[in-house]
Backbone atoms as SQL, in Angstrom:
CREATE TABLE atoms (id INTEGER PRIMARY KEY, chain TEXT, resi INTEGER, resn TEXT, atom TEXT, x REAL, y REAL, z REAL);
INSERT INTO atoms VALUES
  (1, 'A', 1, 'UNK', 'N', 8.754, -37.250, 13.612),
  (2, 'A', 1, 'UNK', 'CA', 9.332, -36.590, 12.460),
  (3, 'A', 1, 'UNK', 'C', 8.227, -35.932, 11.637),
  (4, 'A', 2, 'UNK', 'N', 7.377, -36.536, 11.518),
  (5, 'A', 2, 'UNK', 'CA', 6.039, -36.194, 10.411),
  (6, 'A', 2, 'UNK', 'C', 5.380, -34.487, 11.463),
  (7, 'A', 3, 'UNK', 'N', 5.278, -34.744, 12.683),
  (8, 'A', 3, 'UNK', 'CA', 4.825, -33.707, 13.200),
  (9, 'A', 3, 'UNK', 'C', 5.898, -32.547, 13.361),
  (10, 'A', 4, 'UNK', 'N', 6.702, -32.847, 12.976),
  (11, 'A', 4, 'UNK', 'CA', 7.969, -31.836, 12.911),
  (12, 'A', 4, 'UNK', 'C', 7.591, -31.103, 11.629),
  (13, 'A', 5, 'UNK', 'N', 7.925, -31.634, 11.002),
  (14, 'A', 5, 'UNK', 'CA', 7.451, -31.477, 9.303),
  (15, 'A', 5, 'UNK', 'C', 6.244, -30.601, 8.703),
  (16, 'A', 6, 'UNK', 'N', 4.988, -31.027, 9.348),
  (17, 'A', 6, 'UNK', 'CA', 3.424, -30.679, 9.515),
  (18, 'A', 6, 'UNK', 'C', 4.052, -28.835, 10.065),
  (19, 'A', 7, 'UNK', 'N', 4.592, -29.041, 11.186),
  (20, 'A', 7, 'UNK', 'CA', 4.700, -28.059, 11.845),
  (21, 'A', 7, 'UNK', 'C', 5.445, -26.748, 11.196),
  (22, 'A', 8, 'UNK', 'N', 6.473, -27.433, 10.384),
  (23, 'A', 8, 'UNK', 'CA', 7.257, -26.398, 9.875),
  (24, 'A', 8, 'UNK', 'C', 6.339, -26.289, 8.862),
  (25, 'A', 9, 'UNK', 'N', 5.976, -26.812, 7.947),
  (26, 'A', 9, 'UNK', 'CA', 5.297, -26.427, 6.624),
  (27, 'A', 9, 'UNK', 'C', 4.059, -25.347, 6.861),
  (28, 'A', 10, 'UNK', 'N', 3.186, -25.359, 8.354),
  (29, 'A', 10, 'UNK', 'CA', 2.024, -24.432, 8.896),
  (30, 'A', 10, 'UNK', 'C', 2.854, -22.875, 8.782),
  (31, 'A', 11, 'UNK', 'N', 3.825, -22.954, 9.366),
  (32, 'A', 11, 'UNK', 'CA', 4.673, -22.152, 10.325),
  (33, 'A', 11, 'UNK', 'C', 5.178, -21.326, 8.778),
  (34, 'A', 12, 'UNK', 'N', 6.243, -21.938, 8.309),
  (35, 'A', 12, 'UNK', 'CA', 7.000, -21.144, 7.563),
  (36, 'A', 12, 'UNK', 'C', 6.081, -20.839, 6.245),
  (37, 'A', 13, 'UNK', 'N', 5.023, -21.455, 6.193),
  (38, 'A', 13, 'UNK', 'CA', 3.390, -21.014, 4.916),
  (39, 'A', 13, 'UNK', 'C', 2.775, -19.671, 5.805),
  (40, 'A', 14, 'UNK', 'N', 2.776, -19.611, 6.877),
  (41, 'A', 14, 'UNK', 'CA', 2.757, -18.392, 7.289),
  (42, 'A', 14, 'UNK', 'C', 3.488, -17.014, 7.245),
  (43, 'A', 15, 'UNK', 'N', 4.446, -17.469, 7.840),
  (44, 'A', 15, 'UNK', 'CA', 5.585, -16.251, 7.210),
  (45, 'A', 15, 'UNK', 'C', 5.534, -16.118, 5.437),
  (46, 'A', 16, 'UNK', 'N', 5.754, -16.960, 5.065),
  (47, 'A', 16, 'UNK', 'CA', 6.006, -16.700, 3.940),
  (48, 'A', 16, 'UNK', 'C', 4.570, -15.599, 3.246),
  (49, 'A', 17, 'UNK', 'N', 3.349, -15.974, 3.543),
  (50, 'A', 17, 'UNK', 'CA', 1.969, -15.361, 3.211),
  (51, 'A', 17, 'UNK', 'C', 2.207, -13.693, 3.455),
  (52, 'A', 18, 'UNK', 'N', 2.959, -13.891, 4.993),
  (53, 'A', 18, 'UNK', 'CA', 3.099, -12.429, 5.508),
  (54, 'A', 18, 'UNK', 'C', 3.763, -11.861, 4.835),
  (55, 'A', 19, 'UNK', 'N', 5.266, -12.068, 4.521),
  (56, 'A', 19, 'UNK', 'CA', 6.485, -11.894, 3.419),
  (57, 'A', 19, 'UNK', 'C', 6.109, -11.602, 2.232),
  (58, 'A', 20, 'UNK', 'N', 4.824, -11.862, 1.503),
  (59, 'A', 20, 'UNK', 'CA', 4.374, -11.497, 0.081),
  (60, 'A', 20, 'UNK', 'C', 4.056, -10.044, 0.587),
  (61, 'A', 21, 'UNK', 'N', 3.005, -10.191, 1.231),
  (62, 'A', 21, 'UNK', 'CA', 2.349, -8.676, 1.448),
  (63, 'A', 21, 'UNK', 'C', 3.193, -7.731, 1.869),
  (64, 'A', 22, 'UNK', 'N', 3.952, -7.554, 2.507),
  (65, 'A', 22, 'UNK', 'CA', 5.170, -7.017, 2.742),
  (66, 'A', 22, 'UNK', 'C', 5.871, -6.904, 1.768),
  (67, 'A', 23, 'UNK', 'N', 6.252, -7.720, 0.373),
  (68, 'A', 23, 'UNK', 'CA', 7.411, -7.521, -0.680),
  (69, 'A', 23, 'UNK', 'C', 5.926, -6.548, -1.552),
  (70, 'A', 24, 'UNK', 'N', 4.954, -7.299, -1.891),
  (71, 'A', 24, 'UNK', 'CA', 3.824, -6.304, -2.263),
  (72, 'A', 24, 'UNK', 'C', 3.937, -5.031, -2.033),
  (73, 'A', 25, 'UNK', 'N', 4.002, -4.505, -0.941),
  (74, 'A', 25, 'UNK', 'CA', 3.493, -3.489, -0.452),
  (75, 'A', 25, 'UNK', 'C', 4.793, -2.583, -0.514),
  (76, 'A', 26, 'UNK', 'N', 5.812, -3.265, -0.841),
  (77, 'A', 26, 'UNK', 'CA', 7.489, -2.620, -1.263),
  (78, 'A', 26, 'UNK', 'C', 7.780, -2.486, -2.632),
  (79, 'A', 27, 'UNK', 'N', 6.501, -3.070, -3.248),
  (80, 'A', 27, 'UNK', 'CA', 7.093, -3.113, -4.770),
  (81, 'A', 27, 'UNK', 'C', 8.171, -3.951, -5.107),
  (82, 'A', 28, 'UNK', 'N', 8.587, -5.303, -4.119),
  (83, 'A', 28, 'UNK', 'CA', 9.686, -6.431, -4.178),
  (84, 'A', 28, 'UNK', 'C', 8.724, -7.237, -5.200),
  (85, 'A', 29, 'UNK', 'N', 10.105, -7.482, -5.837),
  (86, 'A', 29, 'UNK', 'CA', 9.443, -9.116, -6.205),
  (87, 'A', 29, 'UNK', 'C', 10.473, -9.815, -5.579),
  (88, 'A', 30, 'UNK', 'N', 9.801, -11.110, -5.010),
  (89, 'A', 30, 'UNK', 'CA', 10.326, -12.061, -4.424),
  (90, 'A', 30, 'UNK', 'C', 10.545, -13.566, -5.260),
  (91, 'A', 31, 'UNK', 'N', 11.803, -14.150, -4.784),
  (92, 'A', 31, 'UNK', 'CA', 12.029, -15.434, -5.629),
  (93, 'A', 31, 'UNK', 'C', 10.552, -16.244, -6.311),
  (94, 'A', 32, 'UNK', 'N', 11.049, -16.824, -7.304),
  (95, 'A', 32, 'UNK', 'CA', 9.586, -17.538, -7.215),
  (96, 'A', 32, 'UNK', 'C', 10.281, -19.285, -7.877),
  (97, 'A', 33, 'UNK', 'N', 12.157, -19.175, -7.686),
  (98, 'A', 33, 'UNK', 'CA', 11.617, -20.742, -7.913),
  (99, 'A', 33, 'UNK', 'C', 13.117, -21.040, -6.312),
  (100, 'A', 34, 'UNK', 'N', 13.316, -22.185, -6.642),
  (101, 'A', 34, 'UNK', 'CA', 14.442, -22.630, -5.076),
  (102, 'A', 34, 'UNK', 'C', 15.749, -22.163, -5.830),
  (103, 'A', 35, 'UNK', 'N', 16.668, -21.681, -4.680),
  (104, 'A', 35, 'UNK', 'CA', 17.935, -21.871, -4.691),
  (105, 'A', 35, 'UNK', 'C', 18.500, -23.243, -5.335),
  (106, 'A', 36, 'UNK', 'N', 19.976, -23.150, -5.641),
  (107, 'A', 36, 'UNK', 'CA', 20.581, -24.431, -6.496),
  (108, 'A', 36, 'UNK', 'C', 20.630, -25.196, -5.322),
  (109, 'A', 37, 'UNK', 'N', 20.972, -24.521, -4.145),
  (110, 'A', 37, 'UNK', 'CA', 21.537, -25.410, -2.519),
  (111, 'A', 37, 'UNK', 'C', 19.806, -26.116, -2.147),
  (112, 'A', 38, 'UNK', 'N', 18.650, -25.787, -2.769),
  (113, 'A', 38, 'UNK', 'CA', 17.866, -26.627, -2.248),
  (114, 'A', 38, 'UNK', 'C', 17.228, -27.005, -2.964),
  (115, 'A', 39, 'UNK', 'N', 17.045, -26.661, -4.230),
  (116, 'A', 39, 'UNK', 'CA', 16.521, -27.731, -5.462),
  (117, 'A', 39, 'UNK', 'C', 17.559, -28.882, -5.252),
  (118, 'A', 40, 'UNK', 'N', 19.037, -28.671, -5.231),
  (119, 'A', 40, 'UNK', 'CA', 19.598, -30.037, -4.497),
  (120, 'A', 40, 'UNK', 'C', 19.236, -30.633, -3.623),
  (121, 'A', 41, 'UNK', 'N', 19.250, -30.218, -2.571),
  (122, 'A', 41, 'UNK', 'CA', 18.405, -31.420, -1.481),
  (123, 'A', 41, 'UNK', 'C', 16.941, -31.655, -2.096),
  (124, 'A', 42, 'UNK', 'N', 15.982, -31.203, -2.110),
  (125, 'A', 42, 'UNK', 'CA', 14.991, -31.625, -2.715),
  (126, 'A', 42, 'UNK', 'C', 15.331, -32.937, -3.741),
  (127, 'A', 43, 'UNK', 'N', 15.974, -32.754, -4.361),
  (128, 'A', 43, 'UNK', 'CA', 16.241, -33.768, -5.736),
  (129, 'A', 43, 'UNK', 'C', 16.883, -34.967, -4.908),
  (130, 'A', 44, 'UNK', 'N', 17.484, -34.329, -3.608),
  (131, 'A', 44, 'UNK', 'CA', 18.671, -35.528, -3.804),
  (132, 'A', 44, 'UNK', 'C', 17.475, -36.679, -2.324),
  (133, 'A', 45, 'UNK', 'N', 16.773, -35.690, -1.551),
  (134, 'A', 45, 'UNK', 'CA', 15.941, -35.966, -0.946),
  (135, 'A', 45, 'UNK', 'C', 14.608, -36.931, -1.589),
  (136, 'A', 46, 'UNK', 'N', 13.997, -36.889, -2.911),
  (137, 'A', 46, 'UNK', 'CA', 13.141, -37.108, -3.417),
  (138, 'A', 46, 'UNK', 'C', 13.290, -38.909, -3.841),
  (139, 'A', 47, 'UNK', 'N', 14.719, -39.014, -3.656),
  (140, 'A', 47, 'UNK', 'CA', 14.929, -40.726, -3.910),
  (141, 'A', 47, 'UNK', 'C', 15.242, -41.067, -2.938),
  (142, 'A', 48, 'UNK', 'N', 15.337, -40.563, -1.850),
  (143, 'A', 48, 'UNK', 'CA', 15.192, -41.703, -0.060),
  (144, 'A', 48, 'UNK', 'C', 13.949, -41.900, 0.278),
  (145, 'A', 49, 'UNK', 'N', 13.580, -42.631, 1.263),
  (146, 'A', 49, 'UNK', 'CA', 12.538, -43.177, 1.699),
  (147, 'A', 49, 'UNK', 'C', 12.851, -43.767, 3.251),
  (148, 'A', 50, 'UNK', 'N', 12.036, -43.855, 4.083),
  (149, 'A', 50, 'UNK', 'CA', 12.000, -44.336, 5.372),
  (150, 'A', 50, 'UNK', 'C', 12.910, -43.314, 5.946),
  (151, 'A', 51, 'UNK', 'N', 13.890, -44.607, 6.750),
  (152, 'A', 51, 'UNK', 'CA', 14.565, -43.888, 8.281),
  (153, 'A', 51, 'UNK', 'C', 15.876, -42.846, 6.923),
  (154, 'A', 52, 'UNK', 'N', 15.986, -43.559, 6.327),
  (155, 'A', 52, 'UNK', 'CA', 17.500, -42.474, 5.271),
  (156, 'A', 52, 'UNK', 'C', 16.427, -41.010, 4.900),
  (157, 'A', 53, 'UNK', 'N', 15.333, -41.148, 4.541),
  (158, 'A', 53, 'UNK', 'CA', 14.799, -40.158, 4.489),
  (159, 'A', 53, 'UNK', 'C', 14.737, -38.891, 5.830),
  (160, 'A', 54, 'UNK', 'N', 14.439, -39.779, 6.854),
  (161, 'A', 54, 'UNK', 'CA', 14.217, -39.186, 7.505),
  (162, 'A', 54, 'UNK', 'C', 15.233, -38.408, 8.199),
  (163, 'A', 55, 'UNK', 'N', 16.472, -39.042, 8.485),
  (164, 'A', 55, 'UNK', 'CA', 17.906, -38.662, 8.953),
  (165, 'A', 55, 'UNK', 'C', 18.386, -37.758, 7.925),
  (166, 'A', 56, 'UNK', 'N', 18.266, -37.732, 6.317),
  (167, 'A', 56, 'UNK', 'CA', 18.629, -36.482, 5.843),
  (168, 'A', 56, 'UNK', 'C', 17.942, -35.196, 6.058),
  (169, 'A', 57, 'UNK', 'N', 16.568, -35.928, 5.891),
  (170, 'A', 57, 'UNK', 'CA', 15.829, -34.427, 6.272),
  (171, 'A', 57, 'UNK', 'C', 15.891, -33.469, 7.527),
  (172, 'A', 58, 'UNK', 'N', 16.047, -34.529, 8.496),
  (173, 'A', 58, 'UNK', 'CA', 16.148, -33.654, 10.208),
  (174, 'A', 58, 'UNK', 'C', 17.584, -33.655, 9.611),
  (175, 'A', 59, 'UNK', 'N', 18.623, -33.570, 9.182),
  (176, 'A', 59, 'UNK', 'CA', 20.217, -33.498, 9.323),
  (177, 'A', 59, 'UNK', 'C', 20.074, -31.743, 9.040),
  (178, 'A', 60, 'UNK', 'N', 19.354, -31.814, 7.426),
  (179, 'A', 60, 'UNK', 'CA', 19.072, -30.222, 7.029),
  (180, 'A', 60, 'UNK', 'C', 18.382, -29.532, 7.394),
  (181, 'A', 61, 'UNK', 'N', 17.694, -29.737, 8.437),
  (182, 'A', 61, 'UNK', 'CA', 16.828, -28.628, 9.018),
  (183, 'A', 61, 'UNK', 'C', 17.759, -28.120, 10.013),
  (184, 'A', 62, 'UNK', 'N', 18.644, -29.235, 10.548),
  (185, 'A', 62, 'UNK', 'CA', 19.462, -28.827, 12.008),
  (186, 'A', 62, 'UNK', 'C', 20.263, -27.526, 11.169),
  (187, 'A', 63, 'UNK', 'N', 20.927, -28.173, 10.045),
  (188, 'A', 63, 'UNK', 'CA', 22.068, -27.649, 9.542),
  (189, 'A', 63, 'UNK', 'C', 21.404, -26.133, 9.079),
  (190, 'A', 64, 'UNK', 'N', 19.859, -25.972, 8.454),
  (191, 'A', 64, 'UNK', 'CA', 19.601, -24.857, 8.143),
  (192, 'A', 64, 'UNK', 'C', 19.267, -24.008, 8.916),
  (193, 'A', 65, 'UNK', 'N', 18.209, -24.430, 10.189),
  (194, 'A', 65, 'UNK', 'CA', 17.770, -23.351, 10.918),
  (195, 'A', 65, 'UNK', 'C', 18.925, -22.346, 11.644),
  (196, 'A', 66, 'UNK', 'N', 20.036, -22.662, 12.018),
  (197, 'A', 66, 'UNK', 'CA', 20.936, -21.814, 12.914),
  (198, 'A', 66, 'UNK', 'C', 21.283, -20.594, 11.491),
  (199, 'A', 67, 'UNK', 'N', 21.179, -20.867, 10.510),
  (200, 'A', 67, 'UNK', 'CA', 21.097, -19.553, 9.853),
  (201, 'A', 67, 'UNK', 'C', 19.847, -19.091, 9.460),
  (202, 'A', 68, 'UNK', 'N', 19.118, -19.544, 9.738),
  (203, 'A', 68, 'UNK', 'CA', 17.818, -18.204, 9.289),
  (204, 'A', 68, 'UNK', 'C', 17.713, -17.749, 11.012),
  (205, 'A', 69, 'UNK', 'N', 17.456, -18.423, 11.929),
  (206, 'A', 69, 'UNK', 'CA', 17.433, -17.916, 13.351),
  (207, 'A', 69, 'UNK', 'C', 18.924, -16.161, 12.721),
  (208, 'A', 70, 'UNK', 'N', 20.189, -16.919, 12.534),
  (209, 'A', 70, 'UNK', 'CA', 20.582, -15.327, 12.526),
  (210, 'A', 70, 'UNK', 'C', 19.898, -14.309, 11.527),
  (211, 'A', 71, 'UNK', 'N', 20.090, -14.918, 10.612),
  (212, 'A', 71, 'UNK', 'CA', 19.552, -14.096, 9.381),
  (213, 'A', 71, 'UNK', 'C', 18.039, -13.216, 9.819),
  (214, 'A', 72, 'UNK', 'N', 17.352, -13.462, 10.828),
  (215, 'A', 72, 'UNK', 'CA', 16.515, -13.145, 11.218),
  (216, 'A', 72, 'UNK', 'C', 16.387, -12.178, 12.852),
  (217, 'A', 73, 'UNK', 'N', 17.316, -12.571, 13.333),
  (218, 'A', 73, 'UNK', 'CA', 18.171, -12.353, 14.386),
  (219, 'A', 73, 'UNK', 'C', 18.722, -10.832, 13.810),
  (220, 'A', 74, 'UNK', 'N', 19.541, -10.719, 12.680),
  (221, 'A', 74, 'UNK', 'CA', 20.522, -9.596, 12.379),
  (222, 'A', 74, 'UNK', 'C', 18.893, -8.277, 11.885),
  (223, 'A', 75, 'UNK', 'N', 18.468, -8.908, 10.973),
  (224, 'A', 75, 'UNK', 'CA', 17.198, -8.036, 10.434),
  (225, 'A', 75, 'UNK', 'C', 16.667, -7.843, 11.312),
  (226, 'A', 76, 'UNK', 'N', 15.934, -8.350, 12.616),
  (227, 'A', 76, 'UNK', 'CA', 15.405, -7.696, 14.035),
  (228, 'A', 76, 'UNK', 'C', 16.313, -6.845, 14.330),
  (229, 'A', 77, 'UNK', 'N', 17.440, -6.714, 14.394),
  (230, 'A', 77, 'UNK', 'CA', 17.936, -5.674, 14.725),
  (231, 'A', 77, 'UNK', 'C', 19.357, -4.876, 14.147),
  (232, 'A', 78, 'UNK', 'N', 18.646, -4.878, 12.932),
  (233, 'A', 78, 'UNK', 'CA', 19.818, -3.964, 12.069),
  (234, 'A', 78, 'UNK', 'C', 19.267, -3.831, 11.019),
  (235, 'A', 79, 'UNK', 'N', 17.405, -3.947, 10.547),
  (236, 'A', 79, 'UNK', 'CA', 17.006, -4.139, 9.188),
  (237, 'A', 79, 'UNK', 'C', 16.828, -2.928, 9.060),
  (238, 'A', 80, 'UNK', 'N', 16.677, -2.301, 7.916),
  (239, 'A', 80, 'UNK', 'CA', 16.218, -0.714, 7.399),
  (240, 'A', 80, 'UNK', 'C', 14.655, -0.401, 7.392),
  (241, 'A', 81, 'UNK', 'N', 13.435, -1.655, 7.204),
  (242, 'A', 81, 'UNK', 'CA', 12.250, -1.133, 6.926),
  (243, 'A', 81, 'UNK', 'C', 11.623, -1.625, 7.841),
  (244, 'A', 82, 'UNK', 'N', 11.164, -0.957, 8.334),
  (245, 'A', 82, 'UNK', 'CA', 10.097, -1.141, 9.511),
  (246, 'A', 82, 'UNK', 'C', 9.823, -2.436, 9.315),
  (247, 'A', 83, 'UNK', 'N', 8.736, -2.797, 8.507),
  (248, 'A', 83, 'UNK', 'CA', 7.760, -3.783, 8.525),
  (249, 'A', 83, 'UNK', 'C', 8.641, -5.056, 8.218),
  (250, 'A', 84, 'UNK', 'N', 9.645, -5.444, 7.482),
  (251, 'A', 84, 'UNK', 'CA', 10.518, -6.300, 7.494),
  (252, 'A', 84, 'UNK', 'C', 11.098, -6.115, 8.927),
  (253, 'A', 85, 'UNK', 'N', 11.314, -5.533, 9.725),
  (254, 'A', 85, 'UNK', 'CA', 11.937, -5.438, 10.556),
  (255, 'A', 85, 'UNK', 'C', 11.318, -6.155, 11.970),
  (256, 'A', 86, 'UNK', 'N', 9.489, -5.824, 11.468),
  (257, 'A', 86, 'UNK', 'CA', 9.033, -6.208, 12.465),
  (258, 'A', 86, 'UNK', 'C', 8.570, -7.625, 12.272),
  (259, 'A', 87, 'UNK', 'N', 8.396, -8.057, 11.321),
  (260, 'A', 87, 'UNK', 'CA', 8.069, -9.771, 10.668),
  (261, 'A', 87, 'UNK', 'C', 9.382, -10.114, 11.541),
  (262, 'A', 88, 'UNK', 'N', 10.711, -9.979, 11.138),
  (263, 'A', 88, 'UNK', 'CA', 11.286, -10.475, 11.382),
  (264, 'A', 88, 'UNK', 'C', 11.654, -10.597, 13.197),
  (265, 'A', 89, 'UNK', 'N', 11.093, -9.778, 13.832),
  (266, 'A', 89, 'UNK', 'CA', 11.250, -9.581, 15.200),
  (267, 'A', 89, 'UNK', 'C', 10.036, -10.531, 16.050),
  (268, 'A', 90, 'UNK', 'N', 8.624, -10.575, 15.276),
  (269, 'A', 90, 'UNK', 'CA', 8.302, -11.451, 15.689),
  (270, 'A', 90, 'UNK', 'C', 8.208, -12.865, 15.182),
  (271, 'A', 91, 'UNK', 'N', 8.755, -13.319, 14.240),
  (272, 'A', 91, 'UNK', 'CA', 9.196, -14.924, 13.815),
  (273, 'A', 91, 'UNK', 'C', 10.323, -15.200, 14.573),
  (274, 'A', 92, 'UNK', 'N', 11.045, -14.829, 14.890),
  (275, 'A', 92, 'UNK', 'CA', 12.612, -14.971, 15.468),
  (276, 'A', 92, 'UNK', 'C', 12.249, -16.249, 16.471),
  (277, 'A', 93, 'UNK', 'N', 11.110, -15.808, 17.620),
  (278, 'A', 93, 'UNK', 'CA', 11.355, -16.516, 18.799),
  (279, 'A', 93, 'UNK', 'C', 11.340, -18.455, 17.934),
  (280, 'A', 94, 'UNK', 'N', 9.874, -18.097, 17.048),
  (281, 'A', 94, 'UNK', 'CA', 9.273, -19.138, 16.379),
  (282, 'A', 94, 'UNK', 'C', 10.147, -20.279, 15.803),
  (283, 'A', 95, 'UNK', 'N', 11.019, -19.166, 15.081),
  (284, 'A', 95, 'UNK', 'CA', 12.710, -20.049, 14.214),
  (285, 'A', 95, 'UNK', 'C', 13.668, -20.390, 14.861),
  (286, 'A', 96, 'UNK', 'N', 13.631, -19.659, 16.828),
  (287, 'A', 96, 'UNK', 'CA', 14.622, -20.395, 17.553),
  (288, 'A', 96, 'UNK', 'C', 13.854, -22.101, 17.645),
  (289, 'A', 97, 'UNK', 'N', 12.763, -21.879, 17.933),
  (290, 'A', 97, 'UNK', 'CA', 11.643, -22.885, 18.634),
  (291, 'A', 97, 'UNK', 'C', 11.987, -24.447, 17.404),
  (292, 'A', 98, 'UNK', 'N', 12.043, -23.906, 16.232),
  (293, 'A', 98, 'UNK', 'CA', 11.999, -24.654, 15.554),
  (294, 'A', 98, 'UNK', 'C', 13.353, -25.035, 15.481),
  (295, 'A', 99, 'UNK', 'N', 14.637, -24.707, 15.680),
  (296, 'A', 99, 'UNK', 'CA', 15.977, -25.062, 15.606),
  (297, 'A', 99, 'UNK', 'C', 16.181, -26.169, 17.080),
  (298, 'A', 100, 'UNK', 'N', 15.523, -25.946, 17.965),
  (299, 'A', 100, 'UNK', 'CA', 15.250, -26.881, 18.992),
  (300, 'A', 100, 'UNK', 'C', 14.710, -28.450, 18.603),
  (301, 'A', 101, 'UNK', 'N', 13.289, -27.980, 18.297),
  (302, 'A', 101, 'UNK', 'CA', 12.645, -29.398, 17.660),
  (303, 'A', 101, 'UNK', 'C', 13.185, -30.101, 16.956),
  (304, 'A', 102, 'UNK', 'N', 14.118, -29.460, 15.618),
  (305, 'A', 102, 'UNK', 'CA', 14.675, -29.934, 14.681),
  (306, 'A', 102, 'UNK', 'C', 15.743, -30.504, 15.306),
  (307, 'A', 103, 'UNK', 'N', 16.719, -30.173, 16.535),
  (308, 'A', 103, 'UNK', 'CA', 18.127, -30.766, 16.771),
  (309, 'A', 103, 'UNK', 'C', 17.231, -32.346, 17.745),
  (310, 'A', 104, 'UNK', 'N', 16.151, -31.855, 18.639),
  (311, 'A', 104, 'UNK', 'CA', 15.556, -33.093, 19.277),
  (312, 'A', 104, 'UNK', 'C', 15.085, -33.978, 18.385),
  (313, 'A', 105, 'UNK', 'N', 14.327, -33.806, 17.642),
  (314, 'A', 105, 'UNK', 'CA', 13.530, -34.242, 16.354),
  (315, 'A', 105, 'UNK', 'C', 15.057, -35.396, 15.182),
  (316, 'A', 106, 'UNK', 'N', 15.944, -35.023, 15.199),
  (317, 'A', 106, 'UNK', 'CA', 16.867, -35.573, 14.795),
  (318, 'A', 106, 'UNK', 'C', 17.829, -36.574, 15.465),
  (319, 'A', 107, 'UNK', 'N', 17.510, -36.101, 16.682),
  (320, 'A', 107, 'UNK', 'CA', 18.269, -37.351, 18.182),
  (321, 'A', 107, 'UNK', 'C', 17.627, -38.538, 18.082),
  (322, 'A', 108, 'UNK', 'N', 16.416, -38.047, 18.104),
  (323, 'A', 108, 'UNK', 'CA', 15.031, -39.208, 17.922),
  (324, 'A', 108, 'UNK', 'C', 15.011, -39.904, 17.035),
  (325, 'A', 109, 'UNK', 'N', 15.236, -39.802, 15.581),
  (326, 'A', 109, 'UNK', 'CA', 15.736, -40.484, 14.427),
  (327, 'A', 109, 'UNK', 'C', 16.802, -40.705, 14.176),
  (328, 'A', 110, 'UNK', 'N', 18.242, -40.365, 14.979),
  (329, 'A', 110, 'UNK', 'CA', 19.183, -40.930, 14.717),
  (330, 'A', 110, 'UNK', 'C', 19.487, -41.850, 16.079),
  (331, 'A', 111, 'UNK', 'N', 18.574, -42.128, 17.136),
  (332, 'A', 111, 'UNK', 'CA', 18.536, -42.627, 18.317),
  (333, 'A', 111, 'UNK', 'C', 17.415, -43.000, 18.493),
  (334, 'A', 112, 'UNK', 'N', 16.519, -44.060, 17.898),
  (335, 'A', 112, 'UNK', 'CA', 15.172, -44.044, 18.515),
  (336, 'A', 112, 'UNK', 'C', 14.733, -45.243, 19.820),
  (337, 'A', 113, 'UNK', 'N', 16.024, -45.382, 19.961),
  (338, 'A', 113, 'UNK', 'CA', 15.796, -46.606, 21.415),
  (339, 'A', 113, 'UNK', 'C', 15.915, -45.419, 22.398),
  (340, 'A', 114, 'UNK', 'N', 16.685, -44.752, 22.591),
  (341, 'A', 114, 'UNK', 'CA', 16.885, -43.510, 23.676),
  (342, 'A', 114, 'UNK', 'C', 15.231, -42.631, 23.556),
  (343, 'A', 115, 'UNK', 'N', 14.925, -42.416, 22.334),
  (344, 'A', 115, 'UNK', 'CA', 13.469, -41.441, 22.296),
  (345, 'A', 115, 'UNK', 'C', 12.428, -42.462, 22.644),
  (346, 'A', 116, 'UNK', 'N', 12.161, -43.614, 22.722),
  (347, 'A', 116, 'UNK', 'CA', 11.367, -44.087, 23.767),
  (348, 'A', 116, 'UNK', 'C', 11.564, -44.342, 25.427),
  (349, 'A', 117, 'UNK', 'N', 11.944, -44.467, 25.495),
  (350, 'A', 117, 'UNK', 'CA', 12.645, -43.824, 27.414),
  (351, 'A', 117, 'UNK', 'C', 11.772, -42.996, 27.739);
C-alpha cells in the first residue's frame, strides 16, 4: 500500500509541475485549494489509521482513477490546445497503469491471505 502511495504522489507531483507551466504559459490560473469531494475524504481519511485506513484509501483511488483515466482519455482526443492535449496524451498510459495497481493494491488490503500466495 505505502508503495502504491509513494508512487502516486512521484507520478501525479509530476504532472501536476508540468500542468503549472502549461496553465502559465496559457495565462490559466489553476485551483489552488481541494474540491469539497476531497477536502472530504481527506478530513474523513485523516481520523483512520491502520488496515481502515488503508481500505478507504485504496477504495478511493479505485473509485477515482476510472475518471481521470477518461477525463484524460477524452482531452487526448478531443482537447482544443495542443499542449494540454499533449500532457494529456502522454499521462494517459501512466493513469491507466495506476487504475490497475490501485484495483490490485486494494485486493491485497481487502484480501491479504490471498496477496501472500
Amino acid at each position: 500500500m505505502k508503495q502504491f502511495a509513494e508512487k502516486i504522489v512521484q507520478e501525479h507531483g509530476a504532472v501536476n509541475t508540468r500542468l503549472k507551466r502549461v496553465a502559465e504559459h496559457m495565462r490559466v490560473t489553476l485551483p489552488t485549494s481541494l474540491s469539497a469531494r476531497d477536502a472530504s475524504l481527506r478530513e474523513r481519511l485523516s481520523g483512520l489509521s491502520g488496515h481502515e485506513f488503508d481500505s478507504q484509501y485504496m477504495e478511493a483511488m479505485v473509485r477515482d482513477h476510472p475518471n481521470d483515466v477518461a477525463d484524460f482519455r477524452n482531452e487526448a482526443n478531443h482537447g482544443d490546445n495542443a499542449q494540454v492535449k499533449a500532457l494529456a496524451s502522454d499521462r494517459l498510459h501512466t493513469l491507466q497503469e495506476h487504475l490497475l495497481m490501485a484495483e490490485k493494491t486494494f485486493h491485497e488490503v481487502e484480501n491479504p491471505r490471498s496477496a501472500r500466495r
